[in-house]
C-alpha positions in Angstrom: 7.8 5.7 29.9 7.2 2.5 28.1 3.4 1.6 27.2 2.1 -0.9 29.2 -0.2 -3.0 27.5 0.7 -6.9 28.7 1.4 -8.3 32.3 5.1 -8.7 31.1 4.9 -4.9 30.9 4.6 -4.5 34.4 6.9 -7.3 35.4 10.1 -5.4 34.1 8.6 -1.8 35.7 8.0 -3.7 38.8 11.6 -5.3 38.8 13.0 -1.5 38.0 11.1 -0.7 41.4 11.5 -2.5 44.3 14.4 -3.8 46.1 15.8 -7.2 44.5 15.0 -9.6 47.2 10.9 -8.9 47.2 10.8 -8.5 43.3 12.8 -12.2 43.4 10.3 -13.6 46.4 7.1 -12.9 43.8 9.0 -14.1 41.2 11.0 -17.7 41.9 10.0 -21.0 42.3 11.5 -24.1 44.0 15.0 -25.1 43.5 15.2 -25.7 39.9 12.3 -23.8 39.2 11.2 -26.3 36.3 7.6 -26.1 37.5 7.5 -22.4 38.2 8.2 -22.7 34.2 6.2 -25.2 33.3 3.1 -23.5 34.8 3.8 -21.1 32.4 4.7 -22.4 29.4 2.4 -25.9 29.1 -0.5 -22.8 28.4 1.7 -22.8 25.1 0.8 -25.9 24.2 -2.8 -25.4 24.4 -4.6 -24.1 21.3 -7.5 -22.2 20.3 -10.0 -23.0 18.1 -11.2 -20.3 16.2 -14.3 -19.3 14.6 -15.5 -16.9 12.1 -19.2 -15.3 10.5 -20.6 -15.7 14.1 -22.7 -13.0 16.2 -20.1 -11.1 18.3 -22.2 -8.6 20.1 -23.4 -8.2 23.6 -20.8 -10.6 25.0 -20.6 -11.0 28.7 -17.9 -12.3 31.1 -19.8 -12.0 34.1 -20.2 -15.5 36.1 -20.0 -16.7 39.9 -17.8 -18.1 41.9 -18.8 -20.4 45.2 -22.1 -19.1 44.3 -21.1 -15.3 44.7 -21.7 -13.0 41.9 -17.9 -11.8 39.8 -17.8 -9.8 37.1 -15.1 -11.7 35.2 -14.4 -15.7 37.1 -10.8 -14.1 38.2 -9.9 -14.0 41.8 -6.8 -13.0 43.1 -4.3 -15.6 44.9 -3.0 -15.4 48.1 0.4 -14.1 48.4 2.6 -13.2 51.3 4.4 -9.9 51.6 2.1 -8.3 49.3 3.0 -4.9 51.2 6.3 -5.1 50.5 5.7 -4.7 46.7 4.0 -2.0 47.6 3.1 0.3 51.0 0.0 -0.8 52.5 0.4 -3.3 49.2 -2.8 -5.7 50.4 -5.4 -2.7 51.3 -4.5 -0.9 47.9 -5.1 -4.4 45.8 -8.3 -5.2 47.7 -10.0 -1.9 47.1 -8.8 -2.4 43.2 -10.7 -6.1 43.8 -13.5 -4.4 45.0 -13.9 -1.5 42.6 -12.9 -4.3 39.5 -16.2 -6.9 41.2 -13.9 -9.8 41.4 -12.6 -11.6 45.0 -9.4 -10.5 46.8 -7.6 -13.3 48.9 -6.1 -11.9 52.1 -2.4 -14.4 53.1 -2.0 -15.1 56.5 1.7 -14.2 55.6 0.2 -10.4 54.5 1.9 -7.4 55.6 -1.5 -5.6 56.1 -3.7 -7.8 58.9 -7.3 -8.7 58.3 -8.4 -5.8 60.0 -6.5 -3.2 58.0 -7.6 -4.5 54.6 -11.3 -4.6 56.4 -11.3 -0.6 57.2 -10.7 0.4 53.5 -12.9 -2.1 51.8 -16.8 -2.0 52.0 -17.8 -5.6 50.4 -16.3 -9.2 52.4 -13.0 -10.6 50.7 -11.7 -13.9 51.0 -9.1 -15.0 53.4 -6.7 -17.5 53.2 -5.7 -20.1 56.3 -2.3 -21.9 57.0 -2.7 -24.7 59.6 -0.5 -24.1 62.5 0.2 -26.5 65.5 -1.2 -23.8 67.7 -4.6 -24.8 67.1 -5.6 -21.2 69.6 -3.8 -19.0 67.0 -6.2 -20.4 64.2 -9.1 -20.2 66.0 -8.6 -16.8 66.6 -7.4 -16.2 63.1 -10.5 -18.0 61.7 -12.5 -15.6 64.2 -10.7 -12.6 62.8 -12.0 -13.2 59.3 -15.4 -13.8 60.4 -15.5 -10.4 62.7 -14.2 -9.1 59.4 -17.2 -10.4 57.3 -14.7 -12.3 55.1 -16.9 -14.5 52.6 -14.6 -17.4 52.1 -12.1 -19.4 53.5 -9.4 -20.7 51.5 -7.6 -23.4 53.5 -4.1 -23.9 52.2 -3.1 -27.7 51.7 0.3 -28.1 50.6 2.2 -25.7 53.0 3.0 -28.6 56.0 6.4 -27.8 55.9 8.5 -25.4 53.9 9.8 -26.0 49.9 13.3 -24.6 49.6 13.6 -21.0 47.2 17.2 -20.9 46.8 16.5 -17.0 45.9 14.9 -16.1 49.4 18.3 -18.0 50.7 20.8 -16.3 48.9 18.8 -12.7 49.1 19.2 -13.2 53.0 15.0 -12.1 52.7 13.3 -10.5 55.6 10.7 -8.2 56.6 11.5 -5.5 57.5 14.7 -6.0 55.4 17.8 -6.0 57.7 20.3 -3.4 57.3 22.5 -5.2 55.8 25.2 -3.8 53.5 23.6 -5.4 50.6 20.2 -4.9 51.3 21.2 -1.1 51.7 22.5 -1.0 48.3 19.3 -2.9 47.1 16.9 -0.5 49.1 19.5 2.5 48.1 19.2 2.1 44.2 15.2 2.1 45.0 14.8 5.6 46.1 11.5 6.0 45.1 10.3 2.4 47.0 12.2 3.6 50.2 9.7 6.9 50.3 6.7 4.8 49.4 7.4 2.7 52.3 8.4 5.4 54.4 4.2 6.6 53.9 3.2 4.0 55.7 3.9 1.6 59.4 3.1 -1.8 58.3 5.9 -3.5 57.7 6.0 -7.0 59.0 3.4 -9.7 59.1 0.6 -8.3 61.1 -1.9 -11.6 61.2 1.2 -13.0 63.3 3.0 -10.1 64.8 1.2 -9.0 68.1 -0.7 -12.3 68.0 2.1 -14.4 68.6 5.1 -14.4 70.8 8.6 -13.5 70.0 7.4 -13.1 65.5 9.1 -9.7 64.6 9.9 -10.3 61.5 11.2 -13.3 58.3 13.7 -15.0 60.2 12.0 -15.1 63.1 9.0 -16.2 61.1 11.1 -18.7 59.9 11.8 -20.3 62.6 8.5 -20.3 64.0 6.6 -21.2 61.4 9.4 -24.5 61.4 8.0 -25.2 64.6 4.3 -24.6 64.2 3.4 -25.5 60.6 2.0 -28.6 61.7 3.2 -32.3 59.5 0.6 -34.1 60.4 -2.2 -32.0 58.8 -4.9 -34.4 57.7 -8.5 -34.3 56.5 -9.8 -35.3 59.2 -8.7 -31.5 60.1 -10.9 -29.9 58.0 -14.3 -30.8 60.1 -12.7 -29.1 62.8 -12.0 -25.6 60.8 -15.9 -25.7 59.1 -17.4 -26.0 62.6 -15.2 -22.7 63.3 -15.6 -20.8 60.2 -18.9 -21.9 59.4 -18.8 -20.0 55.7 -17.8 -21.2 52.3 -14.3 -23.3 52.3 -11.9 -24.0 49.6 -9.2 -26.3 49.8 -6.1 -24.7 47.9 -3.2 -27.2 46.8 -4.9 -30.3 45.1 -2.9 -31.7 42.3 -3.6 -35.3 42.3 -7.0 -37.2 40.9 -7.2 -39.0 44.2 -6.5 -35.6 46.5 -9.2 -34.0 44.7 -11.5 -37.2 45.2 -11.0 -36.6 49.0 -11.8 -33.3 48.7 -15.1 -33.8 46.7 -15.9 -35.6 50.0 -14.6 -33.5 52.6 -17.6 -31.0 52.3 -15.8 -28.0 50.9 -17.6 -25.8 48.9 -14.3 -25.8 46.2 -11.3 -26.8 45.7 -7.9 -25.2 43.8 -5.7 -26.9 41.5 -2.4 -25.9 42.1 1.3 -26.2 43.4 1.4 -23.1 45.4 3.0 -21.6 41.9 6.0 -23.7 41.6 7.3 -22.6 44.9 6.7 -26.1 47.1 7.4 -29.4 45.3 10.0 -28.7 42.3 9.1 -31.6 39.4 5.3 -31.8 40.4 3.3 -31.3 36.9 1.9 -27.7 36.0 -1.5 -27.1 37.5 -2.5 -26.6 34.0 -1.7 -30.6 33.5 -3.0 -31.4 36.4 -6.4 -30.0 35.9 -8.1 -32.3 33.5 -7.8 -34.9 35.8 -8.8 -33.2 38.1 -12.0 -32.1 36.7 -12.9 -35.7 35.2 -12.0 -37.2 39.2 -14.5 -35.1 40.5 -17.5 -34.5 37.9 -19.6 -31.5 39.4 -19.4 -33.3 42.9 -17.4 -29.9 43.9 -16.6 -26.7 42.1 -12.7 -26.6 40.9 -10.9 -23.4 40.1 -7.3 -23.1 39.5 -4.1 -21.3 40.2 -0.7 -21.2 38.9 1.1 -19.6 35.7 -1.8 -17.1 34.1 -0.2 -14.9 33.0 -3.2 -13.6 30.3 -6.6 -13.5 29.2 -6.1 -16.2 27.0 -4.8 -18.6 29.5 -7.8 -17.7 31.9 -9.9 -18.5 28.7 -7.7 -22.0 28.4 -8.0 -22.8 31.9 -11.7 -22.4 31.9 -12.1 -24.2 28.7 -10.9 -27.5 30.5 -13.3 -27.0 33.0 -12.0 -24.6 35.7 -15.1 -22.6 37.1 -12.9 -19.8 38.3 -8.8 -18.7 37.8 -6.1 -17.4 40.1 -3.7 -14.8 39.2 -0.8 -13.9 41.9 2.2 -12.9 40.4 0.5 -10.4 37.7 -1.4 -8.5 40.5 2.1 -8.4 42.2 3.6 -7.0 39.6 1.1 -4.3 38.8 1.2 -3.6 42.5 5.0 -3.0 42.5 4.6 -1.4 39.2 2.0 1.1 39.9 0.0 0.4 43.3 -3.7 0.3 43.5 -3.9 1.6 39.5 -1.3 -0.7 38.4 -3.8 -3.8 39.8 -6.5 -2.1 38.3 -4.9 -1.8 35.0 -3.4 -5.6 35.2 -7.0 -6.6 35.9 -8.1 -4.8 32.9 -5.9 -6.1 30.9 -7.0 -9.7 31.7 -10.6 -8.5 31.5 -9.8 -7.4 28.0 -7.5 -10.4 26.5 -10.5 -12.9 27.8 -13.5 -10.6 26.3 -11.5 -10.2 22.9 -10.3 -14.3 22.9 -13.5 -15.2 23.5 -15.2 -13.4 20.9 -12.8 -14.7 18.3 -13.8 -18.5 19.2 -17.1 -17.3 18.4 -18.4 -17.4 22.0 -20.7 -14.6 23.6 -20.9 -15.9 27.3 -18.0 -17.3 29.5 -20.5 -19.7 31.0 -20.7 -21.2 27.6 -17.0 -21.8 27.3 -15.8 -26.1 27.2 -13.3 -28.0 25.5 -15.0 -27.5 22.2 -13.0 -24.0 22.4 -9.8 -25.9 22.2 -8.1 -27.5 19.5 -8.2 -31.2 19.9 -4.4 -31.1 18.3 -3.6 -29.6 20.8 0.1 -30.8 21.9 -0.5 -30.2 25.5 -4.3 -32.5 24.8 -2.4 -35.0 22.6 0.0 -35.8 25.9 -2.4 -36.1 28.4 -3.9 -38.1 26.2 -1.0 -40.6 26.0 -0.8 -39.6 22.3 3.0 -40.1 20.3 4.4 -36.5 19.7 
């Protein structure tokens, strides 16, 4: 067995694993995909500084997040149809969250419901909201998560209506998968994925189904969620949803100055840059890009964190450095999930743990709280465009 010592590791194990259409549903972006790359590789053009004949020792990571304690300021996204990576996907990542001291975000589009990741987990996690023109359903929903003890609310902004994955379409993706001839041969060449699943009864999406009429399973979610994902979200929504929740809120989805400006003023307790990881509006800038902006719109009016293309512990480290208080990471934890279940989260949280402690120790920083834009290097090509600089 190969070593796995990087989140690319555990991307090709986890491809090797589990049936083609859910590895290509965690790992696709919109149409051309150019900003599912981008988030990725603008991290490239962001350097480090680094610094030498400093005092290593005693380093610490440890930091908080909407004022709650995390061992390392890493949460996990939200990301539907977790549990098809893995059985019981959601309640095995969660516990890993828990064990690891850092926040797990429950999707509304999980395969394991609020309650079922509440029964295996002893501390509150975070759940994430999609607005639905049923305003009954999300009052129940938001009631869910607080008879759960969830701690957070992460309201999703820029979901109103569906982007278009051309992988999902041409992989005909469901859950449960049909029994198609194709997705037999997928789920066929997957032995050891068919078994897994077999452990286990959760297979559709159990916040809807039982909750909401005639929701069995993708397609049918499909064309519901055409129907109910409601257009005319606005902010004068969110008012509504923090008398009913009553917690911390985060808005998830900003990516313009001026969005982030009305979300400094909404009254949320945080906000996340990020384009729902390439997956909604194809040609939108990285969230890496975006974020300076972001952070200067705003000032410390409200906390920011940010989401989209981590793939390490140096671009957690990069991300923070520009002024991020707190980083995302979905598609690693996916792939560890797929890879290896509850250990192959642990082990991709480790691994991010590590890259960040050992980064940051090399640009001659002991505390992540003491991390800024003095850790980058102002030559930075990434900087220098923002900047309106010539190449």
């Amino acid at each position: 067995m190969t070593t796995l010592v990087e989140i690319n590791d555990y991307k090709r194990l986890a491809q090797r694993r589990v049936p083609k259409m859910f590895f290509d549903y965690a790992d696709s972006g919109a149409w051309t995909e150019s900003t599912y790359r981008a988030n990725e590789s603008d991290f490239q053009q962001l350097l480090l500084r680094q610094r030498v004949a400093v005092d290593m020792t005693n380093r610490s990571l440890a930091s908080q997040m909407i004022g709650q304690d995390v061992s390392m300021p890493v949460a996990i996204a939200p990301t539907g149809l977790a549990g098809m990576q893995r059985a019981d996907g959601e309640m095995l990542a969660a516990q890993a969250c828990e064990e690891a001291g850092v926040p797990y975000t429950l999707s509304t589009m999980s395969i394991c419901s609020i309650e079922d990741v509440a029964s295996v987990t002893t501390k509150p996690f975070w759940f994430q909201l999609y607005v639905m023109k049923d305003r009954g359903f999300i009052e129940s929903l938001i009631q869910r998560a607080r008879d759960a003890r969830c701690s957070a609310l992460v309201l999703t902004f820029d979901l109103q209506i569906l982007g278009q994955r051309h992988k999902d379409l041409r992989n005909g993706l469901s859950a449960p998968p049909k029994f198609t001839p194709r997705h037999i041969w997928q789920m066929a060449t997957r032995p050891g994925w068919c078994l897994n699943m077999a452990t286990t009864r959760r297979h559709a999406f159990r916040n809807i189904v039982g909750h909401v009429q005639g929701v069995a399973d993708l397609s049918s979610l499909g064309a519901w969620t055409a129907e109910q994902f409601d257009p005319q979200l606005s902010w004068d929504d969110i008012e509504w949803i923090k008398q009913k929740w009553g917690g911390p809120l985060i808005l998830k989805g900003i990516l313009d100055p001026e969005d982030a400006k009305r979300a400094a003023s909404s009254g949320a307790d945080a906000l996340i840059v990020s384009n729902h990881g390439g997956r909604q509006l194809d040609g939108a800038r990285s969230s890496i890009a975006a974020l300076p902006g972001i952070v200067d719109a705003v000032g410390d009016q409200i906390e920011v964190h940010m989401d989209g293309g981590i793939r390490s512990g140096q671009d957690a480290l990069k991300a923070i450095a520009l002024g991020a208080k707190g980083v995302y990471i979905g598609r690693p934890h996916l792939y560890g999930l797929a890879a290896r279940g509850k250990q192959g989260v642990t082990e991709v949280l480790d691994i991010i743990r590590n890259e960040m402690d050992i980064t940051m120790a090399l640009c001659g920083e002991r505390d992540i709280n003491n991390i800024g834009p003095h850790n980058l290097d102002p030559y930075s090509p990434l900087l220098r465009k923002l900047a309106g600089e010539p190449d």
